[in-house]
C-alpha positions as CSV (number, residue, x, y, z in Angstrom):
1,X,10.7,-8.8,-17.2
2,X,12.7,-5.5,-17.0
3,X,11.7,-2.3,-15.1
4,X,11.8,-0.6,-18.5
5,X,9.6,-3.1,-20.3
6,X,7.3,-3.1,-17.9
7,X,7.0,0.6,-18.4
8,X,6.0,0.2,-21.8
9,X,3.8,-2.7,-21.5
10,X,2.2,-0.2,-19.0
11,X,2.5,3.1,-20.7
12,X,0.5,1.1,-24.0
13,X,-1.9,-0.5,-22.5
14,X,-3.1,2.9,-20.5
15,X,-3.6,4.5,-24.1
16,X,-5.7,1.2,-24.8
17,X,-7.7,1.9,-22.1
18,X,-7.9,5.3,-23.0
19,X,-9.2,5.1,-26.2
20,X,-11.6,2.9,-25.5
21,X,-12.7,4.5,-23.2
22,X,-13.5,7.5,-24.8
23,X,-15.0,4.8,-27.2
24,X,-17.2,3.9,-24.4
25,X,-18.3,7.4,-23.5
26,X,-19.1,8.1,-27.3
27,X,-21.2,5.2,-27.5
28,X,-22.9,5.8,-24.2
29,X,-23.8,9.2,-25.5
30,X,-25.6,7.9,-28.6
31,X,-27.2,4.7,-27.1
32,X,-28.7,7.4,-24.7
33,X,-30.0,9.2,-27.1
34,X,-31.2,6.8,-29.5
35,X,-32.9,4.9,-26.4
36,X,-34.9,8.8,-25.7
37,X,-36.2,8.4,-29.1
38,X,-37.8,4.7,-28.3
39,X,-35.2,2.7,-30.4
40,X,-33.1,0.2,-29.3
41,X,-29.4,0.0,-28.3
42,X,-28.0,-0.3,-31.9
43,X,-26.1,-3.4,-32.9
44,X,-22.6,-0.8,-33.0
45,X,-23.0,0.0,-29.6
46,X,-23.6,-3.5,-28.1
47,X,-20.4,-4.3,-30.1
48,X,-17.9,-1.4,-29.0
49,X,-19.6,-2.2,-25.4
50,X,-18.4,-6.3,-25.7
51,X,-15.3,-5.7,-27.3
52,X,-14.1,-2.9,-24.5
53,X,-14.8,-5.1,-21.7
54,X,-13.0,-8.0,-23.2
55,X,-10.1,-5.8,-24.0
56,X,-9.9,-4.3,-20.1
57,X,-10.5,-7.6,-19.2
58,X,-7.4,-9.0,-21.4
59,X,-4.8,-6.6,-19.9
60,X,-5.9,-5.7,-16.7
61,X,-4.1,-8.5,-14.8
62,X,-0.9,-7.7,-17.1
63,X,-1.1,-4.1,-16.2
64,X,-1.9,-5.0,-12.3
65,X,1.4,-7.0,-12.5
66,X,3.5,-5.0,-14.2
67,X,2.6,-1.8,-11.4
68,X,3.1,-4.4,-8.9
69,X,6.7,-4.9,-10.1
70,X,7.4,-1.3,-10.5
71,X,5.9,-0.7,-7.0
72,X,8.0,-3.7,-5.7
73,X,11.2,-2.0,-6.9
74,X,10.8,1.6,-5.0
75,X,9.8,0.0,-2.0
76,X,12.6,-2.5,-1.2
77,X,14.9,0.8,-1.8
78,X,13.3,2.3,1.1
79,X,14.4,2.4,4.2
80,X,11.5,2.5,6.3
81,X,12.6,1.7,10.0
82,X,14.8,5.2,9.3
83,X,11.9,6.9,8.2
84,X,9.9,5.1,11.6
85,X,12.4,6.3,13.8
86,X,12.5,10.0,12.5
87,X,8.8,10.0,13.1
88,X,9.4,8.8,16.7
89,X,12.4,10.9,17.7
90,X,9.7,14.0,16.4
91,X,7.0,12.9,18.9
92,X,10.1,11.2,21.7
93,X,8.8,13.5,24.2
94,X,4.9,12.6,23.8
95,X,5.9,8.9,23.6
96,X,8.0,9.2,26.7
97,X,4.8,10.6,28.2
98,X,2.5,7.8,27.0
99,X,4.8,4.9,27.9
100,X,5.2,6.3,31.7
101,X,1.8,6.2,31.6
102,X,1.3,3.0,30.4
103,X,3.8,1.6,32.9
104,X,2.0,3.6,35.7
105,X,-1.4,2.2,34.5
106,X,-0.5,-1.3,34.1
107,X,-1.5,-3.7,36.7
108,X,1.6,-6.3,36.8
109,X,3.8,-2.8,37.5
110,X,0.9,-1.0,40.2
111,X,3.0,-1.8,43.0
112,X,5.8,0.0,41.9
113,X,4.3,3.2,43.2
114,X,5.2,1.4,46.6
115,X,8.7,1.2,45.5
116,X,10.8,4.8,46.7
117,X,11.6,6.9,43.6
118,X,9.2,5.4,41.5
119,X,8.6,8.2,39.8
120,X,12.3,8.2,38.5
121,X,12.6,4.4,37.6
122,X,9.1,5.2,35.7
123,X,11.2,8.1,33.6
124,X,14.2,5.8,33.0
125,X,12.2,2.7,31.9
126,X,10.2,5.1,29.6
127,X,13.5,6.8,28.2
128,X,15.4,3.3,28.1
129,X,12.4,1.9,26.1
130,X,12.3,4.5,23.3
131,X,16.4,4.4,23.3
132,X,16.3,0.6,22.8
133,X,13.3,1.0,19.9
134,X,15.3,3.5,18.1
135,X,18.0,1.4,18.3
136,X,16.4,-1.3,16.9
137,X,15.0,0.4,14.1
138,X,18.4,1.4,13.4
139,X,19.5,-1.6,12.7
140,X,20.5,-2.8,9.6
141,X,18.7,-6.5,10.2
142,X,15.3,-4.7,11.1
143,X,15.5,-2.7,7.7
144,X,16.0,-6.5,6.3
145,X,13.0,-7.7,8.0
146,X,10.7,-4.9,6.9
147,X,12.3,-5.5,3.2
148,X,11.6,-9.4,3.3
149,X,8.1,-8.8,4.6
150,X,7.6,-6.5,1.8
151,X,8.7,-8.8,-0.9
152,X,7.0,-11.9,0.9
153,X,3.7,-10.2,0.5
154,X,4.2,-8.4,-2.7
155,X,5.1,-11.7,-4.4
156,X,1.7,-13.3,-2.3
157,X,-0.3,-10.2,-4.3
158,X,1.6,-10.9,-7.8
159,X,0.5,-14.7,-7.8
160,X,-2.8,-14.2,-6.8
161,X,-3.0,-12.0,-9.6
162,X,-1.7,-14.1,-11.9
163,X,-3.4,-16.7,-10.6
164,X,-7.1,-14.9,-10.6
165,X,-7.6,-15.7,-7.2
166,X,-8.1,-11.9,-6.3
């Protein structure tokens, strides 16, 4: 089904919803106060009540799908990994910080404190570990991957829908 379709499929059944539930409120309203005066829910009310949750219940999974389409389309023209590594490169000197640390604290690389300059081989594993990330997320096959995962589990979401198993 087309983007555009799917927009009006959408953009209908909203106003659906919409008036009924206004319909709902309405009929909420009176039931209360008919039910303060000791009479029952009115037949009316019991009726508009039924007939809005078979209606929400009728295009909810159309509308869920049709959102997960539109959704679908903006975010496979993304590109996240850029977006990653900007975030990165803005914090490069607190991750540099965090992954010398982490080297430092690890217990497989204690004895390098043993080693002369350790303190320098600590600073240019740290900088050559954030310089090979950034390079990775620059990548053209890593913004792939993060599309294909996308679509993989967008299209997992759309058949569960479809198939009610959410």
């Amino acid at each position: 089904m087309p983007v555009a379709e799917n927009h009006s499929v959408l953009v209908i059944s909203l106003w659906i919803v919409g008036g009924l539930v206004v319909i709902a409120v309405v009929a909420a309203f009176l039931s209360r106060a008919l039910i303060r005066r000791g009479l029952r829910e009115p037949f009316v009310v019991r009726m508009i009540n039924r007939t809005a949750d078979r209606v929400v219940d009728t295009i909810k999974k159309p509308i869920t799908v049709a959102v997960l389409d539109e959704v679908m389309a903006v975010l496979q023209i993304g590109h996240y990994t850029r977006n990653i590594a900007s975030a990165l490169e803005e914090n490069r000197a607190e991750l540099k910080q965090m992954v010398a640390e982490k080297i430092r604290d690890d217990p497989t690389a204690g004895l390098i404190s043993l080693v002369p300059f350790h303190a320098w081989i600590v600073e240019t594993a740290s900088e050559t570990t954030l310089r090979v990330i950034f390079e990775i997320l620059a990548d053209p096959r890593t913004d792939e991957l993060v599309s294909d995962l996308l679509r993989d589990n967008i299209n997992q979401i759309r058949r569960a829908v479809r198939e009610q198993e959410v």
